[in-house]
PADRENNU-639482 format. One record per residue (C-alpha): x, y, z. Coordinates in nm, 4 decimals. Layout:
REM PADRENNU-639482
+----------+----------+----------+
:     east :    north :       up :
+----------+----------+----------+
:        X :        Y :        Z :
...
+----------+----------+----------+
This chain:
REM PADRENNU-639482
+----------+----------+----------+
:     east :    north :       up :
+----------+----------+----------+
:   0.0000 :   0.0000 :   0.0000 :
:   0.1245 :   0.3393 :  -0.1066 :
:   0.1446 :   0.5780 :   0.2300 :
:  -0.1544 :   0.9006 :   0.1447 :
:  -0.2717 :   1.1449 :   0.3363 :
:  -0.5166 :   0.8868 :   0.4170 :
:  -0.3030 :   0.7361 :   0.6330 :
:  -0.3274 :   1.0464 :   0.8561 :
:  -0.0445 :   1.0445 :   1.0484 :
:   0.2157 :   0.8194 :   0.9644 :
:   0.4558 :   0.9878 :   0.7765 :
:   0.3618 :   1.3147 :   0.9522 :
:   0.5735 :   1.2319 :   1.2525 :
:   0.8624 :   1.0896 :   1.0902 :
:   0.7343 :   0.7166 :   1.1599 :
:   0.9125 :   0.4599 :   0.9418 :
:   0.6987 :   0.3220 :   0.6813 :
:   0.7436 :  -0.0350 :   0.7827 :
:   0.5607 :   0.0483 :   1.1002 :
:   0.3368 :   0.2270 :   0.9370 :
:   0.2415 :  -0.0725 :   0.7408 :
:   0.1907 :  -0.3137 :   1.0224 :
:   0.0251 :  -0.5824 :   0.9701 :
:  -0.3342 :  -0.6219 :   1.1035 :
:  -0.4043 :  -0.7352 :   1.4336 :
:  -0.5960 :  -0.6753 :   1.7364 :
:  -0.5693 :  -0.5062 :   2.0924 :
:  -0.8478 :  -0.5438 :   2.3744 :
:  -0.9983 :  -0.8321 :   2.6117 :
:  -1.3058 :  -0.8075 :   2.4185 :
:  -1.6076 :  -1.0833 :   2.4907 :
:  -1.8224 :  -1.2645 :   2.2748 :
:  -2.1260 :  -1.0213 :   2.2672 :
:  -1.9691 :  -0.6990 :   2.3145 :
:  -1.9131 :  -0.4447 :   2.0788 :
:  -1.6617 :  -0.4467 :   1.7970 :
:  -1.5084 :  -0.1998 :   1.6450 :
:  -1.2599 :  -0.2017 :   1.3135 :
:  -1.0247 :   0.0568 :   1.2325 :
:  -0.7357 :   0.1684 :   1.0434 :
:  -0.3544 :   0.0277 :   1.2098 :
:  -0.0452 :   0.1971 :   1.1382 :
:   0.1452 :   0.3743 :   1.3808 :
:   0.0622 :   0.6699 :   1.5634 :
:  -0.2739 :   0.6713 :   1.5511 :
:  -0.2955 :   0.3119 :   1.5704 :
:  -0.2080 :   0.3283 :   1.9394 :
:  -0.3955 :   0.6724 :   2.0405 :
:  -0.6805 :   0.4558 :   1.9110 :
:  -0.6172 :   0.1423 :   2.0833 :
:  -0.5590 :   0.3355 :   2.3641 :
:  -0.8627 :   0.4845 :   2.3994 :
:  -1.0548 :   0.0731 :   2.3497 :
:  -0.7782 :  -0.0164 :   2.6442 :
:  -0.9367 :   0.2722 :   2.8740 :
:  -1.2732 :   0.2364 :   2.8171 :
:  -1.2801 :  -0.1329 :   2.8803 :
:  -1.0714 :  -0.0954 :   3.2325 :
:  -1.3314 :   0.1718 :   3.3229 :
:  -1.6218 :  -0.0503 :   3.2295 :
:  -1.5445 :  -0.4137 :   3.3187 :
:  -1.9233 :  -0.5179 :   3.2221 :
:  -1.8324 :  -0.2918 :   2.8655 :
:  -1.6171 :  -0.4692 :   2.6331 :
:  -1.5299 :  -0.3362 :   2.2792 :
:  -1.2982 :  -0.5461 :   2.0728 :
:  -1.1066 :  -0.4082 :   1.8471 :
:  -0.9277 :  -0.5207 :   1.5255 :
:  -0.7246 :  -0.3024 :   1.2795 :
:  -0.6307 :  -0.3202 :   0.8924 :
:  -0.4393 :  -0.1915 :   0.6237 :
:  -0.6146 :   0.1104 :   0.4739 :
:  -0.6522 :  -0.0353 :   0.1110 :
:  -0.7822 :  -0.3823 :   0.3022 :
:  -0.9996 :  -0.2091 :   0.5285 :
:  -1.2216 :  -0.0237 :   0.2778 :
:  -1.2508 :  -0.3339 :   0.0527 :
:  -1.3499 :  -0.5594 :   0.3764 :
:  -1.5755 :  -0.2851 :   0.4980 :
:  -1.7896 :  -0.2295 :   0.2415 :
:  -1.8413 :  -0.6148 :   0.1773 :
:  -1.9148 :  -0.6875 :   0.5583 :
:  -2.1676 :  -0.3495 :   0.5668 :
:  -2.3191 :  -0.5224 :   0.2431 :
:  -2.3959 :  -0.8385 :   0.3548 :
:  -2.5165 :  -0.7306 :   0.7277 :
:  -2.2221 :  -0.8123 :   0.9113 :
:  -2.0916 :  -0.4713 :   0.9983 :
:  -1.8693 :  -0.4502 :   1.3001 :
:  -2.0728 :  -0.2055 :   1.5556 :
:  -1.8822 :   0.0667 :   1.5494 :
:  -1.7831 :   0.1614 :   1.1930 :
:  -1.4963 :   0.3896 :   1.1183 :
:  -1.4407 :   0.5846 :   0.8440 :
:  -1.3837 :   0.9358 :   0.6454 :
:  -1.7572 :   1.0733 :   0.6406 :
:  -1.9321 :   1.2046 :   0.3862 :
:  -2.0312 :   1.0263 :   0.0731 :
:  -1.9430 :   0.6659 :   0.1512 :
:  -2.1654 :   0.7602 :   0.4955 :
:  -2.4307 :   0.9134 :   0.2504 :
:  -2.4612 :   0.5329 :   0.0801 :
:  -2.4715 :   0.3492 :   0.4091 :
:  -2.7889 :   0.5924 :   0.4969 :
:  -2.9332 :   0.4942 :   0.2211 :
:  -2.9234 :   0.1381 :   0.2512 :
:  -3.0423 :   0.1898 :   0.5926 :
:  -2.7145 :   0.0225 :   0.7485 :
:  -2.6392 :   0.2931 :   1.0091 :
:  -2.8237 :   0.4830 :   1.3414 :
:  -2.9597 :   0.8066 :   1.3342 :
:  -2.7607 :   0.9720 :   1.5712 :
:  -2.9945 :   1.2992 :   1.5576 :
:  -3.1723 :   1.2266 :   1.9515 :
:  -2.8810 :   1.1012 :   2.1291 :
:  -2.6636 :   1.4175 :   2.0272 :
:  -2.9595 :   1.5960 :   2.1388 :
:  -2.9601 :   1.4214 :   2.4468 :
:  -2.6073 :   1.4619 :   2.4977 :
:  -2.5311 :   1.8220 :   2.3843 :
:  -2.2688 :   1.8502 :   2.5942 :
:  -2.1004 :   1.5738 :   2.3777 :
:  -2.1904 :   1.7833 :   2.0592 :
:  -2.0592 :   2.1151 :   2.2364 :
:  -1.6986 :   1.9725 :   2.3361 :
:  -1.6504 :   1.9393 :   1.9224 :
:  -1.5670 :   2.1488 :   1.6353 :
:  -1.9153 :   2.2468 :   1.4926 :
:  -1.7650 :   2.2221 :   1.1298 :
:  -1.6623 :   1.8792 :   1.2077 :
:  -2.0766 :   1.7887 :   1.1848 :
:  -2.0751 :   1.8726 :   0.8010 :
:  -1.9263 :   1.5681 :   0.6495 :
:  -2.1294 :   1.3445 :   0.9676 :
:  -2.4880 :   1.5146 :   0.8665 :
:  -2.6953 :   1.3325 :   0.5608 :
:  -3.0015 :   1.5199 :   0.4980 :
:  -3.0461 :   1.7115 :   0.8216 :
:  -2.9725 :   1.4362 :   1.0374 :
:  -2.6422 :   1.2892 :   1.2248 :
:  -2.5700 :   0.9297 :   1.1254 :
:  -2.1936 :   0.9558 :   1.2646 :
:  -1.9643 :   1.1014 :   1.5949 :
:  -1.6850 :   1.3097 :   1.4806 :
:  -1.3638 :   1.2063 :   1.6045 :
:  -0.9848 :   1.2320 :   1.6147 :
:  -0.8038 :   1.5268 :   1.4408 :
:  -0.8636 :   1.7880 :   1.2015 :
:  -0.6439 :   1.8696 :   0.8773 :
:  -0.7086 :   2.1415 :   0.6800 :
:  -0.5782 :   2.2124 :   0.3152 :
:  -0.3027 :   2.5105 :   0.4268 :
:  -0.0682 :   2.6684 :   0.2037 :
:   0.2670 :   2.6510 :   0.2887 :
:   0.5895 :   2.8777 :   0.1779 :
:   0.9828 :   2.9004 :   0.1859 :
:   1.0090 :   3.2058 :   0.3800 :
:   1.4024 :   3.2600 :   0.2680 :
:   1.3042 :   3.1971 :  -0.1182 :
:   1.0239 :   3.5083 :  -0.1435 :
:   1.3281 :   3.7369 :   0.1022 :
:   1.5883 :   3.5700 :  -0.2254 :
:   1.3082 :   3.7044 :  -0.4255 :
:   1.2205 :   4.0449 :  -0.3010 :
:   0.8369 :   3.9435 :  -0.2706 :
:   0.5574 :   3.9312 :   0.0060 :
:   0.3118 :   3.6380 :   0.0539 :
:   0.0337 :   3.6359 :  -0.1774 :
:  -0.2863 :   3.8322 :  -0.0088 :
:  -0.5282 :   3.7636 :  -0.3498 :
:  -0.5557 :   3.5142 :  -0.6717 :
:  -0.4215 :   3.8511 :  -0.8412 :
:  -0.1197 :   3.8126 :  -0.6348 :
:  -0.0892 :   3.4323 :  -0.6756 :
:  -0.0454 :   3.5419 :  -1.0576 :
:   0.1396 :   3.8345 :  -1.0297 :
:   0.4402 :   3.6291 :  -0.8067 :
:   0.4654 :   3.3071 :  -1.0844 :
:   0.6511 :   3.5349 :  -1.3640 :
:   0.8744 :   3.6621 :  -1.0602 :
:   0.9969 :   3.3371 :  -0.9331 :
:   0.9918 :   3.1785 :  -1.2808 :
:   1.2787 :   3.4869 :  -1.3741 :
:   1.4810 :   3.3289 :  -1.0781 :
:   1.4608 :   2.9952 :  -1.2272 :
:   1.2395 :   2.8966 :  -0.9022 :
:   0.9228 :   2.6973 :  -0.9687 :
:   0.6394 :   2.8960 :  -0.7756 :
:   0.4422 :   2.6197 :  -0.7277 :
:   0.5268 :   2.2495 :  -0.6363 :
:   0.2755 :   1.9972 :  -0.7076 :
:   0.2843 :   1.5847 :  -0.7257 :
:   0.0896 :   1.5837 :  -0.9758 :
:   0.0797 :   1.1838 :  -1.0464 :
:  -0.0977 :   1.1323 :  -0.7219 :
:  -0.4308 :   1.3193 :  -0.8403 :
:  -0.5516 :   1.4309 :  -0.5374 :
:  -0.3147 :   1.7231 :  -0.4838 :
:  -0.4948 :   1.8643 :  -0.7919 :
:  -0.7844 :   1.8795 :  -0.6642 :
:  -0.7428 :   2.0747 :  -0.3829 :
:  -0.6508 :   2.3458 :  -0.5913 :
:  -1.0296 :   2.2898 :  -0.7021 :
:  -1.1714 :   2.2538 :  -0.3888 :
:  -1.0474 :   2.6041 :  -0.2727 :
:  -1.1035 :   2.7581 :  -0.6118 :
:  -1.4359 :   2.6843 :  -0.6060 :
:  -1.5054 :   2.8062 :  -0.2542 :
:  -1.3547 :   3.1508 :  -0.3146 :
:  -1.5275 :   3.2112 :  -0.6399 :
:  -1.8740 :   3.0520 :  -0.5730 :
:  -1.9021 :   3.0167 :  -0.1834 :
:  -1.9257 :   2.7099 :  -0.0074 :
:  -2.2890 :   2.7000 :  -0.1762 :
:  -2.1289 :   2.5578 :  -0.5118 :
:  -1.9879 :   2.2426 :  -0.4111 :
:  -2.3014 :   2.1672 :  -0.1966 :
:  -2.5339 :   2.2165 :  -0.5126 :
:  -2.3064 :   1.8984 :  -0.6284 :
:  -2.2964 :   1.7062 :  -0.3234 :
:  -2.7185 :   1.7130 :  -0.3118 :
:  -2.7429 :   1.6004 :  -0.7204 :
:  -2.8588 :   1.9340 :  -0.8571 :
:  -2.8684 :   1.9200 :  -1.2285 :
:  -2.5669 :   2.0324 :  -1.4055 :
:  -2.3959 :   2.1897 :  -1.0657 :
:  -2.0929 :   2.1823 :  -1.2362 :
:  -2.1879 :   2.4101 :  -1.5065 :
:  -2.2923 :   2.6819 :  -1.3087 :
:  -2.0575 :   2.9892 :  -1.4245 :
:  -1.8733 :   3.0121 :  -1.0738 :
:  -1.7393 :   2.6318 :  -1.1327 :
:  -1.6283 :   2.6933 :  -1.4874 :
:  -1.4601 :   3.0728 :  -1.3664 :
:  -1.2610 :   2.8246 :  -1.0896 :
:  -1.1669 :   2.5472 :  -1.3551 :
:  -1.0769 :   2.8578 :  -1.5744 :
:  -0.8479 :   2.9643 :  -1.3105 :
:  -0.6939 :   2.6443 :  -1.2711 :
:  -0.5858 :   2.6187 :  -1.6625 :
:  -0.4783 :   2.9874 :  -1.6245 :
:  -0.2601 :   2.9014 :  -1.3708 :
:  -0.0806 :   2.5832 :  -1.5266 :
:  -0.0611 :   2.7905 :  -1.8909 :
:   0.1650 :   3.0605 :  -1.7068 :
:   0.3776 :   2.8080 :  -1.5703 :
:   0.2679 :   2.8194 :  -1.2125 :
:   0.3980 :   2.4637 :  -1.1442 :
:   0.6699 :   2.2913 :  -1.1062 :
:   0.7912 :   2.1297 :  -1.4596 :
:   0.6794 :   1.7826 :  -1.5099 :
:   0.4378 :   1.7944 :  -1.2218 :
:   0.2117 :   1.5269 :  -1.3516 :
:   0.5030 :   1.2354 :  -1.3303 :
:   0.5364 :   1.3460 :  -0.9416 :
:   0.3977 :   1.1757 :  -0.6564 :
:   0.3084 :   1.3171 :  -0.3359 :
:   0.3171 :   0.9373 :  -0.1487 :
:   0.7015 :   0.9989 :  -0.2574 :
:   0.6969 :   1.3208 :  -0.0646 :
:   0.8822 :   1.4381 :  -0.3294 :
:   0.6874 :   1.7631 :  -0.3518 :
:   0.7666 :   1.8691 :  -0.0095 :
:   1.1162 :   1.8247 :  -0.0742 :
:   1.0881 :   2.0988 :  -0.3888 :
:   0.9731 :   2.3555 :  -0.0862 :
:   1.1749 :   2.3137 :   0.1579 :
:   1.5325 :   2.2482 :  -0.0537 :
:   1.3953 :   2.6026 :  -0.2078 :
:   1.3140 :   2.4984 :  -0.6024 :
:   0.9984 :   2.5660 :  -0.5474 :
:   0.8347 :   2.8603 :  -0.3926 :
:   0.4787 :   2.7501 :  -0.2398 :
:   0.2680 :   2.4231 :  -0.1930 :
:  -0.0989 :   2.3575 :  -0.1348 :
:  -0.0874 :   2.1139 :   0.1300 :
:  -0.2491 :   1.9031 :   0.3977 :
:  -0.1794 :   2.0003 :   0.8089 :
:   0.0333 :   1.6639 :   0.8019 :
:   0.2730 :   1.8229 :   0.5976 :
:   0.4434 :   1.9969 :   0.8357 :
:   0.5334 :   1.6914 :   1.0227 :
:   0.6640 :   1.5741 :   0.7041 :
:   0.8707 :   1.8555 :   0.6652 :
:   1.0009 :   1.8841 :   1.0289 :
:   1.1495 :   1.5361 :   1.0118 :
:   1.2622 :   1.5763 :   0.6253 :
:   1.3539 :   1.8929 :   0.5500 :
:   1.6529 :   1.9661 :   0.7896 :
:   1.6378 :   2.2596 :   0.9650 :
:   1.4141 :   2.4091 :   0.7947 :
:   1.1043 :   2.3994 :   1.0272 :
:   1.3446 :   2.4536 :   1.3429 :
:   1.5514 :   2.7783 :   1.1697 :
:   1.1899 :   2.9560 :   1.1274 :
:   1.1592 :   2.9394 :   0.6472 :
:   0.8724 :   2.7740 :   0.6406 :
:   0.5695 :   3.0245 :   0.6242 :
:   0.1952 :   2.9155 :   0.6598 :
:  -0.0926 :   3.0889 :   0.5506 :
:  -0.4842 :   2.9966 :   0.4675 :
:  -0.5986 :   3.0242 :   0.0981 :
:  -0.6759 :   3.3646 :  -0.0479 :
:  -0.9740 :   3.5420 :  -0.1408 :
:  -1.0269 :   3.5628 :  -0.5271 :
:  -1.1101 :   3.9226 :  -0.6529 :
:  -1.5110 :   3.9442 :  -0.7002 :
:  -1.5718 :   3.5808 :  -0.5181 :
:  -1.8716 :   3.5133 :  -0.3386 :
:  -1.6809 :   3.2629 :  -0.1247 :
:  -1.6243 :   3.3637 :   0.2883 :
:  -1.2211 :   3.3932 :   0.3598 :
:  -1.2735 :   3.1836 :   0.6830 :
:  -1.3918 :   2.8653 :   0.5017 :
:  -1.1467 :   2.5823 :   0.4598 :
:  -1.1359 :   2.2479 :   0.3226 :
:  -0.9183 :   1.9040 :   0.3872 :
:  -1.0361 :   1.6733 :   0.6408 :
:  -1.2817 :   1.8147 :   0.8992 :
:  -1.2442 :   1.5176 :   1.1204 :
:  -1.2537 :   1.1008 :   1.1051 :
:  -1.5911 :   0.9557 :   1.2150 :
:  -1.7130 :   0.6581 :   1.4271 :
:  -2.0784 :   0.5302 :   1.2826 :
:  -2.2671 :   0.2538 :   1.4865 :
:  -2.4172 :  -0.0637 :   1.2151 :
:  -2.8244 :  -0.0774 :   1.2655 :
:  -2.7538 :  -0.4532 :   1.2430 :
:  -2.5762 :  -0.4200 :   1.5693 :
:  -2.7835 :  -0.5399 :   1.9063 :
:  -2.9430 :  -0.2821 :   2.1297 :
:  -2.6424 :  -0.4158 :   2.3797 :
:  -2.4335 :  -0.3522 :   2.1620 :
:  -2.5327 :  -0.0157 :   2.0327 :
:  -2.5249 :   0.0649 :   2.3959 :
:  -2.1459 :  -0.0012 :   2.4479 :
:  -2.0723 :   0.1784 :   2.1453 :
:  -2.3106 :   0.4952 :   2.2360 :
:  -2.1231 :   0.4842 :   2.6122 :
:  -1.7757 :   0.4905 :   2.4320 :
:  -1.8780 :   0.7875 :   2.2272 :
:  -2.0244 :   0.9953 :   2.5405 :
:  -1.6984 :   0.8875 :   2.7800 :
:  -1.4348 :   0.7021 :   2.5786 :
:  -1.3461 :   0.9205 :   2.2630 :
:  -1.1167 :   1.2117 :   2.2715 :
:  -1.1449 :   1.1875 :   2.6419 :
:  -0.7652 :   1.4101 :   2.8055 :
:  -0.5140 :   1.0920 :   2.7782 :
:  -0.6220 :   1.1216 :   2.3769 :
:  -0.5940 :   1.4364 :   2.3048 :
:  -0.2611 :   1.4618 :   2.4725 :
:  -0.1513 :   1.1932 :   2.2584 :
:  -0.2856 :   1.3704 :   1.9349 :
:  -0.1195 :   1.6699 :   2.0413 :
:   0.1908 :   1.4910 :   2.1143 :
:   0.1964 :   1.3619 :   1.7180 :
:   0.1675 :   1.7103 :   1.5996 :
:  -0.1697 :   1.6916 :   1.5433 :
:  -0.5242 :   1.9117 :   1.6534 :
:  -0.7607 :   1.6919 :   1.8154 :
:  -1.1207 :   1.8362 :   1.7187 :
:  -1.2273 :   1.9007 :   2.0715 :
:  -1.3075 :   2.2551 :   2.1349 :
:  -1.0581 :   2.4131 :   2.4797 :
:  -0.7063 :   2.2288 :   2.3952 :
:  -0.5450 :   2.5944 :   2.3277 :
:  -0.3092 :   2.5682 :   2.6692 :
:  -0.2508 :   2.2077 :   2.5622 :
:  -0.1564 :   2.3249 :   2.2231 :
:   0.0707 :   2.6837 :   2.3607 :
:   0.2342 :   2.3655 :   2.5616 :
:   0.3673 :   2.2034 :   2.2384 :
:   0.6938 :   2.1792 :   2.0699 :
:   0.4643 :   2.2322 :   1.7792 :
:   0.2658 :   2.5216 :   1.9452 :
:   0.3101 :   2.8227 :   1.6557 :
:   0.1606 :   2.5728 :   1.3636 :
:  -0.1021 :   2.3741 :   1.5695 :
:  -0.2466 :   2.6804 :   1.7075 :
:  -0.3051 :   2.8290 :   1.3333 :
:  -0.4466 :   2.4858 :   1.2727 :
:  -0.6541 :   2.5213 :   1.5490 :
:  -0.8028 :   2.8588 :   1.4801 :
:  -0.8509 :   2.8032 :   1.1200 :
:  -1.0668 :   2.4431 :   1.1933 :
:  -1.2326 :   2.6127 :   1.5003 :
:  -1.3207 :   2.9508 :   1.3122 :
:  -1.4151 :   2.7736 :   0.9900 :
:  -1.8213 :   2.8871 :   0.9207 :
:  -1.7632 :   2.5762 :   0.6298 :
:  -1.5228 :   2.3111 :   0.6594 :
:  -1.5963 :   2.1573 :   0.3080 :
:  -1.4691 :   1.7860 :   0.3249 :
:  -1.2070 :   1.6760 :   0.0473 :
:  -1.4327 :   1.6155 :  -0.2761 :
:  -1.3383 :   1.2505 :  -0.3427 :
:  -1.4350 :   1.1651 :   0.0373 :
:  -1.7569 :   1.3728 :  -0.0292 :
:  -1.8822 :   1.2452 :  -0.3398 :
:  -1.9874 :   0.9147 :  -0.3938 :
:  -1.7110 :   0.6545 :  -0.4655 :
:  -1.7732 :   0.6063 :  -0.8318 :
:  -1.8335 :   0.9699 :  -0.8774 :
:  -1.5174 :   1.0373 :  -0.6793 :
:  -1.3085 :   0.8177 :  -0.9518 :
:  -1.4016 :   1.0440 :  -1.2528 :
:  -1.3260 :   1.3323 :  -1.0963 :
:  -1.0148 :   1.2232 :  -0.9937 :
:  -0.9508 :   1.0807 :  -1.3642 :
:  -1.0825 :   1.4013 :  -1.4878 :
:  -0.8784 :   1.6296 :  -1.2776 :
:  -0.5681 :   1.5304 :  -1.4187 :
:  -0.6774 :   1.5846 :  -1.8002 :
:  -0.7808 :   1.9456 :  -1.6444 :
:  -0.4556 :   2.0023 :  -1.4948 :
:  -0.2973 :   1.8507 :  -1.8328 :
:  -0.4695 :   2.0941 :  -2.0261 :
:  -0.6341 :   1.7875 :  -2.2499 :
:  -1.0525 :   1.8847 :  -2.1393 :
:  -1.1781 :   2.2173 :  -2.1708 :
:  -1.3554 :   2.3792 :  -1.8639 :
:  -1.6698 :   2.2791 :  -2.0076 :
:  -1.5568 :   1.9035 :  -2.1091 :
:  -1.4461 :   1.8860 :  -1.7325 :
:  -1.8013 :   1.9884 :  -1.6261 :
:  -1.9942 :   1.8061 :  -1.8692 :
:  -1.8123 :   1.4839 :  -1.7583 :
:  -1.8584 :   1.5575 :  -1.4110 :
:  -2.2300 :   1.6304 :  -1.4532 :
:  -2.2940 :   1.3028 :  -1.6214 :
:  -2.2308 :   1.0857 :  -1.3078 :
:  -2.3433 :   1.3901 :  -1.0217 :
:  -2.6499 :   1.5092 :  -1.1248 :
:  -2.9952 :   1.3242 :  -0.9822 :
+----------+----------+----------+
């Protein structure tokens, strides 16, 4: 399996990729009619999670959840065969959004609505932009959990001083720095192209600045031809705009960001900026020298586009991970699982532990926790942008369905290869989106 920013944290920290890769196994007493719950291994996270099973079953002896955990690849093959055929572990983990949208409608998870509104205190502790991507028509099907990672963009603070330039404040300043850098024979953007979904979060923000949050959620509910609408095809406009003046870094498309070979373009200075995930800075800490420590790398959110509709505050990346309990499961069962939401997830012991990985657990209050950090100056930014967020939009192949999420993904690239129009791009899009 390839290491993604679906693997969360791995790499983040500077964890070897063999124990990031370990093989599946399975923590817990557990007893035969308890709960179980399946998750992702690979280390970090692998033990904050298993940690938090450990805790809960010492502090409820008559409680037991049993955990197993899996290779991501392995894990959503073997989840959405056991889901189909009605054997569903209890608790359910998993990325939100439009897989959760196709388990609501097969009726194969709870309605979470009434307990959250029983427990509001549970629902207050949380980011409340981390309930976008667990809401499916109106209603909560899934607990938010774990850490947030926004889509940040990242600079090399000693390249734009080289340069003579400031950080971009606009799109008009975006274009306005990529014949500068290109003079110094510095690419101003690096991208790894190859791995698809780097492109796309170019998209994702494009379309948030220039049609609002709004646009994207037209697509998400089916509307006919959503990506047609004039704001979309100004953003995909953009995008081509962007790639004809040279904004990235030559042969981006061969590039892959599992490779991390993008980050290294930013921080050994041939490349000016990246669009990037929260867990790149991790990546960059343990990769890239001294340049975290000496103070180059620069962090910023996305800029406004001149005339958008979109709100400055909104992000998008990962709003959260989410815990979903089967409707198969029994009303024991369910129980467990609904106690280890209200006492057992991202309970102090976690969070410190999320912290401690360089990450910013979505629980609202961790601000001393986070000024306490080695990390404090980055996870605090992180903190305010996911905390501040009015719209957290969730990355697009997460939010649309799977198939869906495929040919954008294919589609994306022949964008960012210049080989579709705008309009080809939308027209393909529409065919598998729209109700």
């Amino acid at each position: 399996m390839a290491l993604s920013r679906r693997t969360l944290l791995g790499l983040a920290v500077g964890v070897p990729a063999s124990a990031a890769l370990a093989a599946c196994g399975s923590s817990g007493p557990g007893k035969s009619g308890g709960a179980t719950y399946w998750y992702l291994n690979g280390q970090p996270q692998e033990g904050v999670r298993a940690g938090a099973v450990d805790a809960f079953n010492k502090a409820h002896p008559k409680e037991q959840i049993k955990d197993t955990t899996f290779q991501n690849d392995a894990y959503k093959t073997k989840i959405k065969t056991s889901i189909g055929a009605g054997k569903a572990p209890t608790i359910i983990w998993g990325w939100g959004g439009g897989t959760l949208r196709t388990y609501v409608e097969a009726g194969q998870v709870e309605d979470l609505t009434s307990w959250f509104g029983e427990h509001s205190e549970v629902k207050k502790s949380l980011f409340p932009s981390s309930f976008g991507a667990a809401t499916v028509n109106g209603k909560i099907y899934a607990m938010p959990v774990e850490t947030v990672q926004p889509i940040i963009l990242y600079y090399n603070r000693k390249v734009f001083d080289q340069v003579g330039v400031e950080p971009p404040k606009s799109w008009g300043d975006i274009m306005a720095l990529v014949p500068r850098f290109n003079a110094k024979g510095i690419a101003p953007f690096s991208l790894g192209g190859q791995s698809r979904w780097t492109n796309m979060m170019w998209l994702e923000f494009l379309f948030d600045r220039i049609g609002g949050s709004q646009l994207f959620q037209a697509i998400i509910e089916g509307e006919k031809n959503a990506w047609s609408n004039p704001d979309a095809i100004a953003a995909l406009t953009k995008v081509q705009e962007l790639v004809k003046a040279h904004g990235f870094v030559k042969g981006f498309s061969s590039i892959t960001a599992d490779s991390n070979a993008d980050q290294a373009l930013l921080y050994t200075g041939r490349a000016a900026m990246m669009l990037h995930g929260a867990w790149s800075y991790g990546i960059q800490k343990a990769d890239g020298g001294d340049f975290v420590s000496s103070g180059s790398l620069g962090y910023m959110t996305f800029p406004p586009v001149e005339g958008g509709k979109g709100d400055p505050s909104d992000t998008v990346g990962n709003p959260a991970q989410y815990l979903s309990i089967s409707s198969k499961a029994s009303a024991d069962q369910k129980k467990v699982a609904k106690d280890f939401f209200a006492t057992g997830v991202l309970q102090d012991e976690e969070v410190k532990q999320w912290i401690d990985n360089g990450s910013v657990p979505i629980r609202l209050g961790t601000e001393k926790l986070l000024a306490a950090s080695k990390n404090a100056d980055f996870l605090q930014f992180t903190y305010d942008i996911a905390s501040k967020a009015k719209v957290f939009g969730q990355s697009w192949d997460q939010a649309l369905s799977p198939t869906a999420a495929e040919t954008l993904l294919d589609n994306i690239v022949k964008l960012f290869q210049l080989s579709v129009s705008p309009q080809q791009f939308a027209d393909n899009l529409n065919a598998v989106t729209s109700k």
